[in-house]
N, C-alpha and C positions, 0 to 999 in steps of 0.2 A: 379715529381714536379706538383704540381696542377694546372688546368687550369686558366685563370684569368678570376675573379667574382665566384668560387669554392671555398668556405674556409672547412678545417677540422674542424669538430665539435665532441665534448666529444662524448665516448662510451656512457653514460650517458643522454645526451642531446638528443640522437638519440633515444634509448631505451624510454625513455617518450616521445618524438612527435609520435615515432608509433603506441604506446599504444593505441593512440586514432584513428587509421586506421581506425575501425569497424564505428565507429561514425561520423567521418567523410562521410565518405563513405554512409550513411546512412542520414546524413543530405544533402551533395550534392544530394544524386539521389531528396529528396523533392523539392529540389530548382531548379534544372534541368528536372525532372521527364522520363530522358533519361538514361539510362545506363552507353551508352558511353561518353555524356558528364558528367555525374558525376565522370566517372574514370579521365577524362580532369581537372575537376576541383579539386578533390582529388589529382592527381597528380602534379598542377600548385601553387597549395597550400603550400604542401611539399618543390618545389622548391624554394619558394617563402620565408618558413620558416627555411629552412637548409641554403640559403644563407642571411638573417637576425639571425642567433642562436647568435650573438655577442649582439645582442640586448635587447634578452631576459632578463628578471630578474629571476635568479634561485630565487627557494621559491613562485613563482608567481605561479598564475594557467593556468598552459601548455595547456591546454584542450580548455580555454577560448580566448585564445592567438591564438591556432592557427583556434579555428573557428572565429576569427575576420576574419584572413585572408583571410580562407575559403568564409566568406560570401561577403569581400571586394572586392573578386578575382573575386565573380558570379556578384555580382555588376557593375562591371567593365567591363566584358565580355559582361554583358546585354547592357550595355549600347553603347559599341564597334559595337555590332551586331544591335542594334535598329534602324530600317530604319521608320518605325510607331510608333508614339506613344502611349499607351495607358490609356486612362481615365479612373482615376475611381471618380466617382461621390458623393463625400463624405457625402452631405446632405442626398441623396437617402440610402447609406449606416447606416447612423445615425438612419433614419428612419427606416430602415430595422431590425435593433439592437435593438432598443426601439418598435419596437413596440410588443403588447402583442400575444401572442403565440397564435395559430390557433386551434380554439377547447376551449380555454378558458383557465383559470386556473387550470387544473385539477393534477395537480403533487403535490407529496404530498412535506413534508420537505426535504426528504432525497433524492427526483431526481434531483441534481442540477447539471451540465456540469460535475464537476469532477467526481462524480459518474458515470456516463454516458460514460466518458472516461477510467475509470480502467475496465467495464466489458469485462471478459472475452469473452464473446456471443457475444458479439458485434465486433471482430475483423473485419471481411469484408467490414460491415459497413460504422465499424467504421473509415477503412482507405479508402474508398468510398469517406465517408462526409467530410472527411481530402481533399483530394488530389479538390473536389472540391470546397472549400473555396477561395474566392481570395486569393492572394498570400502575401497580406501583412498582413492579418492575419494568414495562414496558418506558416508563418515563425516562427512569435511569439508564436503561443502557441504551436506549434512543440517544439522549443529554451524551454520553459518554463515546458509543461508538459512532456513533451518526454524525451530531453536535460537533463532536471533539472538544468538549469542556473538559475540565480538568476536576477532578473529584469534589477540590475544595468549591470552586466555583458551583456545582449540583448542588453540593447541600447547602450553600446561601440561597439558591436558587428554591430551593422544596425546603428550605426552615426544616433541615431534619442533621442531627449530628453526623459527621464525617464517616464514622463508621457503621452507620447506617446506609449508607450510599454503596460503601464496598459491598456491605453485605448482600442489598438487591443488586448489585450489578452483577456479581458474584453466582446468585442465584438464576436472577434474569437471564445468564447465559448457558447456566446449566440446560435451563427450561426449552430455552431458544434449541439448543445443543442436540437434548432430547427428543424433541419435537422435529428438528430436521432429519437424524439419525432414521427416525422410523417413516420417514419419505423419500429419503433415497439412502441405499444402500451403502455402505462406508466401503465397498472395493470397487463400485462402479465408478 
């Protein structure tokens, strides 16, 4: 007999939430940047969604579903653990985003963030300039280019309006952009 707050769930239902272990696992460590709390959070997530799978809509997208939770769970946890607050200063940020790149304009058509983000050379980098991006850009364009979520699905995911997403991914790649430009050379 099962325990209470335990419910059995389909062979099926189970077999697709684990699917996405790898990815999961791989989004918490960015949001965590800890090991062990990314296995906490992977694991609490799971919990979290095998006791809601009555809820699920089969046909929906599993993957999306449960990094909502995922990203709900570290939300929550941040928030539980936050004894300081921290600011971030969004003018300063705006400013930061906008303004024009250091050296001038000198990239050609084809060096634009996404570029910049598929090379292969640039892994170390590239997950250098990643991991130091503030974190609410770092989520979103993680969710977007990494993920391959689809805008609407991020902001269900982070509880944050649609155009708020554009606008840090927007940003987040400027940042990424700039941050790479001045580690390697744009003619090399």
């Amino acid at each position: 007999m099962p325990r209470k707050g335990l419910r059995l769930v389909s062979p099926a239902f189970e077999a697709e939430a684990l699917a996405s272990l790898d990815s999961l696992y791989r989004g918490a460590r960015r949001l965590t940047r800890v090991p062990a709390d990314a296995e906490d959070l992977v694991q609490e997530t799971y919990l979290k969604a095998f006791r809601a799978a009555d809820r699920f809509e089969p046909g929906t997208n599993m993957r999306a579903w449960l990094f909502t939770i995922l990203h709900n769970t570290a939300r929550n946890r941040a928030r539980d653990r936050a004894r300081d607050t921290v600011a971030i200063d969004s003018d300063l940020v705006d400013r930061a985003a906008d303004a024009p790149p250091i050296g001038g304009h000198a990239a050609g058509a084809a060096e634009t963030p996404e570029t910049l983000l598929l090379r292969d050379t640039l892994g170390p980098e590239l997950r250098a300039a990643i991991d130091d991006m503030p974190d609410v850009f770092r989520q979103a364009v993680w969710l977007r280019d990494v993920e391959e979520f689809s805008y609407a699905e991020i902001a269900d995911m982070l509880s944050i309006p649609l155009g708020t997403v554009m606008s840090r991914i927007s940003r987040g790649r400027r940042l990424l952009f700039d941050k790479l430009k001045t580690l390697r050379p744009v003619n090399a």
